[in-house]
Structure formats: C-alpha cells, structure tokens
C-alpha positions in Angstrom: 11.5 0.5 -13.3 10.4 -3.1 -14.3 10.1 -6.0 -11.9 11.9 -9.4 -12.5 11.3 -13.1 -12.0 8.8 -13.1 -8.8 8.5 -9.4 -7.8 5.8 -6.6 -8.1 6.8 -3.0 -7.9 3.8 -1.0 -6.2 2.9 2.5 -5.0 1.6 3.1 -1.7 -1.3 5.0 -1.8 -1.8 8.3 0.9 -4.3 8.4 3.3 -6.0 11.2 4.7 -6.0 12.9 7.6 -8.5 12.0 9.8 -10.1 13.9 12.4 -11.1 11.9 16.1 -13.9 12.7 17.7 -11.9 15.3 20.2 -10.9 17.3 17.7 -7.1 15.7 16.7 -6.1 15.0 14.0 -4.2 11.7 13.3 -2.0 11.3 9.9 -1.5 7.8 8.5 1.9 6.9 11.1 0.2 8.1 14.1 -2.6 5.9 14.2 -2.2 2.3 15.1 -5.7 0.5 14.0 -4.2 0.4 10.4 -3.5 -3.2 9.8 -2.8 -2.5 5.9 -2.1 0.1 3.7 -3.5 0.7 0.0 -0.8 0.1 -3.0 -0.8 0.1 -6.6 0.9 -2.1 -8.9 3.0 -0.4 -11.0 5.3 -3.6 -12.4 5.3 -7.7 -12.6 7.8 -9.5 -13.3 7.2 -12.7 -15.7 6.8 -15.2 -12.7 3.7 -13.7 -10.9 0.4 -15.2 -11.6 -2.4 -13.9 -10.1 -1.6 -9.8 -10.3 -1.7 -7.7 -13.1 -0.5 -3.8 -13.5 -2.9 -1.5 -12.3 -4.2 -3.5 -9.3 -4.4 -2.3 -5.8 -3.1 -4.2 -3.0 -3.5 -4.6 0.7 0.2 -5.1 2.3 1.1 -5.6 5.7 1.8 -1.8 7.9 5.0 -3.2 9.0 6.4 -3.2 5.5 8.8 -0.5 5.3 
C-alpha cells in the first residue's frame, strides 16, 4: 500500500500484558491510563514533511 498527497500509512505496535499489583492482568483495551499508542510508519505520501518510513509515532488512543 503507498500513501498519497498528505497521508502516512502506519502500524500500531502491540503492547504487552501487564500484570497490576493484585495479580490481574490488563491487555492494551482494558486499561485506561494509555493516552497514546506506539505506530510505525510504513508509507508517506509526497506532501509530508517532517516523517520519514521507518519512524515510530505516538497517536491519539481514540484513533480507531
């Protein structure tokens, strides 16, 4: 896939499980003090300045 004009084409990188201090353990949706989640860039389209394949980003949780 390549990106066109102003758009990226990213990746989201998995978190891991993490354990809480009673003993549950909390995947990536279920816990609500992630603001942002990890991505890579995979494609730029012409127009972006700034970004470059390869990077990793910090985008907004709410971003479906």
């Amino acid at each position: 896939m390549k990106a066109i004009g102003n758009y990226i084409i990213i990746s989201e990188i998995k978190e891991k499980i993490q354990k809480t201090e009673g003993g549950l353990l909390l995947a990536e949706n279920h816990r609500e003090d992630i603001r942002y989640r990890t991505a890579d860039v995979e494609s730029v389209g012409v127009r972006v300045e700034g970004i470059v394949e390869g990077d990793k980003i910090l985008r907004p949780h709410c971003w479906a």
